[in-house]
C-alpha positions as CSV (number, residue, x, y, z in Angstrom):
1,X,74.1,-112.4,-185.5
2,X,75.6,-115.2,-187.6
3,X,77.3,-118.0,-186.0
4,X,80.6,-116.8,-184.1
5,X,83.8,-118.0,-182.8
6,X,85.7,-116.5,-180.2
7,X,88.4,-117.7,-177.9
8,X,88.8,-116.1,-174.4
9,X,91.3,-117.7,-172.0
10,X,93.0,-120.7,-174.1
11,X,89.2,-121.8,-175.6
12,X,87.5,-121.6,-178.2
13,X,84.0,-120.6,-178.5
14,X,81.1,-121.1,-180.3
15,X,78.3,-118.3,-180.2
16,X,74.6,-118.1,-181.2
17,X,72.4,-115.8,-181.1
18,X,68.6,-116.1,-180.0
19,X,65.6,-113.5,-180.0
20,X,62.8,-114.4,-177.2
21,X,60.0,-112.6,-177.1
22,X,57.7,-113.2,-173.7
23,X,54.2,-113.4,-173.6
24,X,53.7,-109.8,-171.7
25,X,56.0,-108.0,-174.5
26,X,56.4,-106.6,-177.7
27,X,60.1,-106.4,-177.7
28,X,62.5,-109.2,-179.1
29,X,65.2,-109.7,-176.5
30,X,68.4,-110.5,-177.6
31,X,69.6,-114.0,-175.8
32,X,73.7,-115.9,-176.6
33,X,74.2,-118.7,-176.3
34,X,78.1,-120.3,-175.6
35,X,79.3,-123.7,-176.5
36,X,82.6,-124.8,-176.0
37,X,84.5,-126.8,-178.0
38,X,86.9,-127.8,-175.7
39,X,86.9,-131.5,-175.1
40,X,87.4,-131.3,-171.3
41,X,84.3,-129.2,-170.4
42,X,81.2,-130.0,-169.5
43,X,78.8,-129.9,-173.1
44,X,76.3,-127.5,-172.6
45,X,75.5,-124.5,-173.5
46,X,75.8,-121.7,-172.0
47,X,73.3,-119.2,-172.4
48,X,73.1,-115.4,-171.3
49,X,70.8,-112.2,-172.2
50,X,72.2,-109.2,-173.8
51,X,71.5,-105.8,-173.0
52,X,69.4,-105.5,-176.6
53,X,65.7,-105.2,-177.7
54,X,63.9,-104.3,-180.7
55,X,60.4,-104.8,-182.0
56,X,61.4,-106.4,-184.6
57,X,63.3,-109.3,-184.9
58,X,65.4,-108.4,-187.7
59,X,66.3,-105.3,-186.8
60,X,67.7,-107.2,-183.2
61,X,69.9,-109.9,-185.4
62,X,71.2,-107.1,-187.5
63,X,72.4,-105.0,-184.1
64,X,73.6,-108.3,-183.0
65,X,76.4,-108.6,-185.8
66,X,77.6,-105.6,-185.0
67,X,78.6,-106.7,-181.5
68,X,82.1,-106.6,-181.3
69,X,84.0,-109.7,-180.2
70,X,85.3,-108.4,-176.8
71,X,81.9,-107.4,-175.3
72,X,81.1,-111.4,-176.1
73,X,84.3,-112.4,-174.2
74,X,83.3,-110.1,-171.4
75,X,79.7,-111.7,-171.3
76,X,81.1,-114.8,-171.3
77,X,83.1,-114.4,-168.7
78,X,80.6,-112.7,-166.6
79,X,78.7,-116.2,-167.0
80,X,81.7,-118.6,-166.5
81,X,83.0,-116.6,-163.2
């Protein structure tokens, strides 16, 4: 998934995408991360798993793109709540 802005709730959002892999594994899971850019909160990221794995990491970044916007928001807000 290429770098992605979303707002949800008056902010604006900066997301990432990250495929982890653990050591007991062959599948990629897909990981977002959050970032506000809102001045007044706190600057970290904010980082969540998605409900998506492949064996191959490509093939996981090129499912991620086609993630639409509002199951972000809704992840997002499942983290922030």
């Amino acid at each position: 998934m290429a770098w992605r802005v979303i707002d949800t709730d008056g902010e604006t959002w900066n997301v990432q995408a990250a495929a982890e892999r653990r050591a007991d594994t062959h599948l990629w899971q897909l990981s977002v991360s959050f970032r506000s850019k809102d001045a007044h909160r706190e600057q970290g990221a904010i980082w969540a798993k998605y409900p998506l794995e492949s064996v191959s990491k490509s093939t996981l970044f090129q499912a991620a793109d086609r993630i639409p916007d509002n199951e972000l928001k809704d992840l997002l807000v499942q983290q922030i709540s």
